[in-house]
C-alpha positions as CSV (number, residue, x, y, z in Angstrom):
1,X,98.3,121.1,113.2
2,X,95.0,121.8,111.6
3,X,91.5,123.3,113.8
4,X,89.5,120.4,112.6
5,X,92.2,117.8,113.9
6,X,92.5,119.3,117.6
7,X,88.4,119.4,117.7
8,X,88.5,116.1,116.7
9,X,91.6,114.7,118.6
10,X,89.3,116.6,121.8
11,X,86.2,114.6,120.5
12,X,87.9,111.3,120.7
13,X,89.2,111.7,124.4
14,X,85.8,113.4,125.6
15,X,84.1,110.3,124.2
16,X,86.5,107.7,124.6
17,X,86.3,106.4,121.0
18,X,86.5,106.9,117.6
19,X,83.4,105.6,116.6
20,X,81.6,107.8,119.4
21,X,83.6,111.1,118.7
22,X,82.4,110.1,115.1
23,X,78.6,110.2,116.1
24,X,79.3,113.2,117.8
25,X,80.8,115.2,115.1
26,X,78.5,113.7,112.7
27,X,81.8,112.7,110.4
28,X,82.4,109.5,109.7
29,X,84.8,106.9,111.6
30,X,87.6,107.0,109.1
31,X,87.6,110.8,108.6
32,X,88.4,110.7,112.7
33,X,91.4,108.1,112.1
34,X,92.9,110.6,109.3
35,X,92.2,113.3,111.6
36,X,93.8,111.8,114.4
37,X,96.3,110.0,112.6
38,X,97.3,113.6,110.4
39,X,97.6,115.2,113.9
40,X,100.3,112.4,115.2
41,X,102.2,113.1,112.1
42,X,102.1,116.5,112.2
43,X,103.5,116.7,116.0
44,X,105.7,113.5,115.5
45,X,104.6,111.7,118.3
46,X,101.6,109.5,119.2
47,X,98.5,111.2,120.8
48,X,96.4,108.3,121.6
49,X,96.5,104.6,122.7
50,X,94.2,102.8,121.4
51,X,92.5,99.9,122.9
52,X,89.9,97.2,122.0
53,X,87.3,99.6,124.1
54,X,88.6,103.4,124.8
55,X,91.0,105.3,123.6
56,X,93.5,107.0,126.1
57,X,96.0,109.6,125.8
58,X,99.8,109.0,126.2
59,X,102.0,111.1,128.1
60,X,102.0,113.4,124.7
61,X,98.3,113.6,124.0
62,X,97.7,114.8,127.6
63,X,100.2,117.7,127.1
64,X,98.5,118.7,123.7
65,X,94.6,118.1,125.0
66,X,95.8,121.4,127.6
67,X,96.5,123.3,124.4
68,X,94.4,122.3,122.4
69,X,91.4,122.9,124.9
70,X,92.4,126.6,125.5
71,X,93.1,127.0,121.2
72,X,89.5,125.9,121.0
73,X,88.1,128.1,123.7
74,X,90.8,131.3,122.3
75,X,89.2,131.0,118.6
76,X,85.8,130.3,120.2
77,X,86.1,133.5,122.3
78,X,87.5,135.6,119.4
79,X,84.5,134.2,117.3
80,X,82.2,135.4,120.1
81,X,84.1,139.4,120.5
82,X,83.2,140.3,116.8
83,X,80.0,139.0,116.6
84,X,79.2,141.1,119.5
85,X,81.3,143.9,118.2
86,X,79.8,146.4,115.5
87,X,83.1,145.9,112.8
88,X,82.6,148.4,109.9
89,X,84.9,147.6,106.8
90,X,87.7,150.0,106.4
């Protein structure tokens, strides 16, 4: 399970396609289909349905979108502390 793969397995369901979450992440179609498709390998089980119009999570993808909605906000959080933090090298 990669970072880039759960932003872009996010993308897809909060804009129901790959094409949009594409536009969105200003990546290209396929690079979301490797993305996605890497992701499904990687957990062993199918994340997403997809149809002629939208893209839906299974049972699956709904229990990974949880986690990997609170990994995103965790890393963007930690990201915020030590910017705000004055870190002097050791």
């Amino acid at each position: 399970m990669k970072l880039e793969q759960l932003r872009t397995f996010l993308a897809v369901i909060d804009h129901g396609t790959f094409s949009r979450a594409a536009e969105a992440l200003r990546i290209s179609q396929s690079t979301v289909s490797v993305h996605v498709a890497g992701l499904e390998q990687s957990v062993g089980v199918r994340l997403l349905e997809r149809g002629p119009r939208l893209a839906r999570t299974t049972a699956a993808g709904g229990v990974l979108k949880g986690y990997a909605s609170r990994i995103i906000a965790l890393i963007e959080e930690a990201s915020r502390r030590l910017r705000a933090e004055e870190i002097s090298p050791t």
